[in-house]
ZAMARLO-644783 format. One line per 10 residues: their letters; for each residue x, y, z negated of N, C-alpha, C, CB. Coordinates in pm, 1 decimal. Glycine has a CB too. Layout:
a	X,Y,Z,X,Y,Z,X,Y,Z,X,Y,Z ~ ...
//
This chain:
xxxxxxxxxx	2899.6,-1678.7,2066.0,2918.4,-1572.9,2163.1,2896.7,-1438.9,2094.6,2822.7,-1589.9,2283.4 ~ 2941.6,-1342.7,2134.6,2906.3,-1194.3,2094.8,2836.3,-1142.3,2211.1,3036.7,-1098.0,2059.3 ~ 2795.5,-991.5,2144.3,2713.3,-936.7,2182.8,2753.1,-781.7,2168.1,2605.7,-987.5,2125.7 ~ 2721.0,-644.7,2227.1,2725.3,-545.6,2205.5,2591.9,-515.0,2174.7,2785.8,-488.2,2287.6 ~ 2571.7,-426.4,2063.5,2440.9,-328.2,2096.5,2463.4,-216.0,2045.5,2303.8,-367.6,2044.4 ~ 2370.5,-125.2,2139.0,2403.4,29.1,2158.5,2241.9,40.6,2113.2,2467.4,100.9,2341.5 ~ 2282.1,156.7,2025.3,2141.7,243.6,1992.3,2160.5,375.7,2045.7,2104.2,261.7,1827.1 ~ 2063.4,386.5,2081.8,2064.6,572.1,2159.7,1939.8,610.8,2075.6,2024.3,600.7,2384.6 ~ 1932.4,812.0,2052.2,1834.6,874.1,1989.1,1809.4,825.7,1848.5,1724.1,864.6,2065.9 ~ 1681.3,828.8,1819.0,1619.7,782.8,1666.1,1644.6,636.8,1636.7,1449.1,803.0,1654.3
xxxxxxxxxx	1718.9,563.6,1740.5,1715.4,443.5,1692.4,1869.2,413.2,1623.7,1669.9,347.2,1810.6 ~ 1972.6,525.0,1651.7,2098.2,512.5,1630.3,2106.9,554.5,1480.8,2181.1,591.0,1730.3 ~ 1980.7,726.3,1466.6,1998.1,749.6,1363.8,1896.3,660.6,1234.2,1992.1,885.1,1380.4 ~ 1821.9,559.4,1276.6,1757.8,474.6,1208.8,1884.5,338.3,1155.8,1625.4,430.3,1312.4 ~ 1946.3,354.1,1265.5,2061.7,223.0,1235.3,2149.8,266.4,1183.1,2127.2,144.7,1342.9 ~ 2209.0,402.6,1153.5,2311.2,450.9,1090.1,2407.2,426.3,1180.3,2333.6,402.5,963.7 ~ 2413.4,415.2,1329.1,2490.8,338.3,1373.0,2483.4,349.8,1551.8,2455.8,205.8,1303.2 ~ 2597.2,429.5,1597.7,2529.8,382.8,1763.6,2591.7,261.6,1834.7,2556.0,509.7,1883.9 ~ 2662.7,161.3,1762.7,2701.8,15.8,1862.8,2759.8,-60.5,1727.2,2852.2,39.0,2024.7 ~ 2684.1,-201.1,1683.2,2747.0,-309.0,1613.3,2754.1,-437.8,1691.2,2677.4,-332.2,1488.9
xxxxxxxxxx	2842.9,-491.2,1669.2,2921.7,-623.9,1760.3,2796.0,-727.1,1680.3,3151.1,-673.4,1710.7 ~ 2730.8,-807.3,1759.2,2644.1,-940.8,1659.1,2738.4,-1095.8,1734.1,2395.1,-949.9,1713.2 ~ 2720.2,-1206.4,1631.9,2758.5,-1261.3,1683.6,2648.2,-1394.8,1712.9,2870.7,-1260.0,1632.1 ~ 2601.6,-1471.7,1805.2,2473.8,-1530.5,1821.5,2512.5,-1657.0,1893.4,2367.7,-1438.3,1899.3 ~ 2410.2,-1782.8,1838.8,2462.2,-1858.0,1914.2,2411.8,-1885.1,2042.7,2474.6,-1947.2,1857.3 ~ 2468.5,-1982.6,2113.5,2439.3,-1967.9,2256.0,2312.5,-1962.0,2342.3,2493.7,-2053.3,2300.1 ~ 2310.7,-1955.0,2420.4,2148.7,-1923.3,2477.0,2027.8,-1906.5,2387.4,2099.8,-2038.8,2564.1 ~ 2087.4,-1757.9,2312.5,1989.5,-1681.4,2208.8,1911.5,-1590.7,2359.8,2098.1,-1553.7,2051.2 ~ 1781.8,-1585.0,2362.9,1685.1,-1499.0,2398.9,1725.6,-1329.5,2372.5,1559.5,-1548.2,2317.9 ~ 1666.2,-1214.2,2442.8,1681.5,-1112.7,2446.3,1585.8,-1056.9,2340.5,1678.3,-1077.6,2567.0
xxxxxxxxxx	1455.7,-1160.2,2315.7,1343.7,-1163.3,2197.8,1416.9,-1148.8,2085.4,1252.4,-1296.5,2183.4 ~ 1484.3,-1274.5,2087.5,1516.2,-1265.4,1945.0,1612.0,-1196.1,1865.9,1535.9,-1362.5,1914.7 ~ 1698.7,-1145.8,1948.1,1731.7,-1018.0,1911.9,1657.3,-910.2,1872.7,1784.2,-980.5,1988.6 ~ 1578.2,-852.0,1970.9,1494.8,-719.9,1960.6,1442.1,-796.9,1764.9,1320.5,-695.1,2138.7 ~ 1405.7,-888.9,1770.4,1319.2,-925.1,1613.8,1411.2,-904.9,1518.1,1258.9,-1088.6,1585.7 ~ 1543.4,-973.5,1518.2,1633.3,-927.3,1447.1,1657.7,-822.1,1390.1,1699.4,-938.2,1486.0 ~ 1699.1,-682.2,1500.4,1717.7,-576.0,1506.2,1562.5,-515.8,1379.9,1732.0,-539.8,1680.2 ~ 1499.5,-536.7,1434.2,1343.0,-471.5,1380.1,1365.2,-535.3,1245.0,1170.6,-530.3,1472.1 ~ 1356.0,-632.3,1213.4,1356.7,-724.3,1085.4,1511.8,-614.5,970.8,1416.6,-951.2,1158.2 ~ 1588.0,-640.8,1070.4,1704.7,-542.1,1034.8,1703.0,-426.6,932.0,1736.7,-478.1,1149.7
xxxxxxxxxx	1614.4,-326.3,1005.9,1582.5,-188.0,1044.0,1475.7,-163.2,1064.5,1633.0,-142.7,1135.9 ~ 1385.1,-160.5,939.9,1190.5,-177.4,958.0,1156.6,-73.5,1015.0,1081.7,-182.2,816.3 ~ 1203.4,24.6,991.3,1182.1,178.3,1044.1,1143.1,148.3,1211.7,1350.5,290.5,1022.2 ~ 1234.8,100.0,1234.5,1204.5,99.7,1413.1,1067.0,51.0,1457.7,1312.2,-9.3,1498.9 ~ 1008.2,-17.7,1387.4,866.3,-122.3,1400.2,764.3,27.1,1418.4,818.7,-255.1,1212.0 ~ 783.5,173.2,1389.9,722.3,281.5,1352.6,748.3,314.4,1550.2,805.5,390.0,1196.5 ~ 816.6,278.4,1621.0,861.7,332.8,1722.2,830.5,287.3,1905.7,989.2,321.6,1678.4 ~ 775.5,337.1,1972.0,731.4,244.4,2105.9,918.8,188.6,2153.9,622.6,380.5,2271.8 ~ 926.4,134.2,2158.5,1121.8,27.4,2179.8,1124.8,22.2,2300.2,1156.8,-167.1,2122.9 ~ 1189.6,21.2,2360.2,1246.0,-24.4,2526.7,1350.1,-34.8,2465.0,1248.2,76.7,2678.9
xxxxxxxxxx	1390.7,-168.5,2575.8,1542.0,-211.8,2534.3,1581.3,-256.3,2693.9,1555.7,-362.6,2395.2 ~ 1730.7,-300.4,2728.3,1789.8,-281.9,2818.4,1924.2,-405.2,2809.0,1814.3,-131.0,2817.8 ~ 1923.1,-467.1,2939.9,1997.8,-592.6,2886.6,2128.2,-573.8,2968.5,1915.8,-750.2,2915.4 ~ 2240.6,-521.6,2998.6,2339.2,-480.0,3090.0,2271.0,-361.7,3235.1,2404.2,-640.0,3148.0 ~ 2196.7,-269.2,3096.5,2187.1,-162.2,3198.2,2070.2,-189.0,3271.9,2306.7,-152.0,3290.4 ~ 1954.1,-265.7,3262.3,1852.8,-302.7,3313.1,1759.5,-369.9,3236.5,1882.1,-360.3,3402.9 ~ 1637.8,-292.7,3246.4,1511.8,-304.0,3121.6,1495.6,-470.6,3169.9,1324.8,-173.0,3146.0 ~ 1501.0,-480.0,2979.9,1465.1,-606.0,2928.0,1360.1,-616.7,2914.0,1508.5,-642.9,2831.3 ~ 1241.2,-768.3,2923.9,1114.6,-815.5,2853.6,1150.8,-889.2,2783.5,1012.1,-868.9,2915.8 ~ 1215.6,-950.1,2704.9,1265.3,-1035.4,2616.4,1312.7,-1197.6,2687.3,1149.0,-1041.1,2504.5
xxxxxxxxxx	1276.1,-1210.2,2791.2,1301.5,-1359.2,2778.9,1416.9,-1370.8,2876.3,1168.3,-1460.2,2817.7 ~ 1546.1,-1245.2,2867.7,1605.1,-1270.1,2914.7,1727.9,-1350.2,2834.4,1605.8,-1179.7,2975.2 ~ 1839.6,-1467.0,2879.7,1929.7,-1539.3,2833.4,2047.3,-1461.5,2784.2,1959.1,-1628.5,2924.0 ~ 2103.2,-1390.7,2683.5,2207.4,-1362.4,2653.0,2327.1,-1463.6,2664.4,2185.8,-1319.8,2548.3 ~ 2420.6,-1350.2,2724.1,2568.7,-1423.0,2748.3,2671.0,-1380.1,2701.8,2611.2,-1432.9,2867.7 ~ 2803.5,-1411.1,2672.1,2913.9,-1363.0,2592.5,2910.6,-1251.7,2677.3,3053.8,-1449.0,2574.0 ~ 2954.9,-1142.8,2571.9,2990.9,-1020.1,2625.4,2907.6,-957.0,2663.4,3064.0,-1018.4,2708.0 ~ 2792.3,-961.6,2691.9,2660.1,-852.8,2700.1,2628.3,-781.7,2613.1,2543.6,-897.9,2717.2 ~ 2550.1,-688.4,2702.7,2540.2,-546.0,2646.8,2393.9,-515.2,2628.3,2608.4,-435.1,2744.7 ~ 2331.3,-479.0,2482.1,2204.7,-475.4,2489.7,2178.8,-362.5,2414.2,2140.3,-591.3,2452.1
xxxxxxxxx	2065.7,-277.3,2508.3,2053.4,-121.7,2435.6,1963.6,-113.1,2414.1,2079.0,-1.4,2486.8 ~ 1883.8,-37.7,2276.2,1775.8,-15.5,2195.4,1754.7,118.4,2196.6,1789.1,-64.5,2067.4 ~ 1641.7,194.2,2252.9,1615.3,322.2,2263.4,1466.6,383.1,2266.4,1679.2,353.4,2369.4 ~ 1413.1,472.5,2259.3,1269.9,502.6,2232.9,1248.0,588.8,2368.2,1237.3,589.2,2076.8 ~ 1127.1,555.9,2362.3,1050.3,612.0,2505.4,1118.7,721.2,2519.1,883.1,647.9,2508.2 ~ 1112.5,788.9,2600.9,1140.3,980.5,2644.9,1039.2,984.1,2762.7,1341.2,1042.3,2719.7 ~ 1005.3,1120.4,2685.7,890.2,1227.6,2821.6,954.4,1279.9,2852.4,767.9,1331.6,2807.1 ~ 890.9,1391.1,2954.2,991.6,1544.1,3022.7,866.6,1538.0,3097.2,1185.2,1540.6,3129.2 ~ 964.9,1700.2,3143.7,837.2,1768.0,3261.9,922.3,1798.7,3359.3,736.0,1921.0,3219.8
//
């Protein structure tokens, strides 16, 4: 199955990259991605991560499916 992932902010410019296609086999975890990614791209391990599994925050143990969309991004404040 494939996969999209989108990096937004410091994580895009840590990946060199704001979306690479992965390809995973079937009922891969949302975990094991995020480890991937990090393992990937050590830099990010420096960073508090939220990630997002079709537009809705992930905890990892969600089931990836063909064609999903998974986004990697760093906290944001504001006032």
């Amino acid at each position: 199955m494939k996969i999209q992932v989108l990096f937004f902010g410091a994580t895009a410019d840590i990946a060199g990259q704001r979306r690479i296609e992965l390809e995973l086999p079937a009922a891969s975890k949302a975990a094991d991605i995020f480890e991937k990614l990090v393992s990937d791209h050590p830099p990010l391990a420096k960073h508090r991560l939220h990630f997002s599994v079709n537009q809705q925050y992930a905890a990892g143990d969600e089931i990836l499916r063909d064609g999903d969309e998974l986004a990697i991004f760093t906290a944001v404040s504001g006032g």
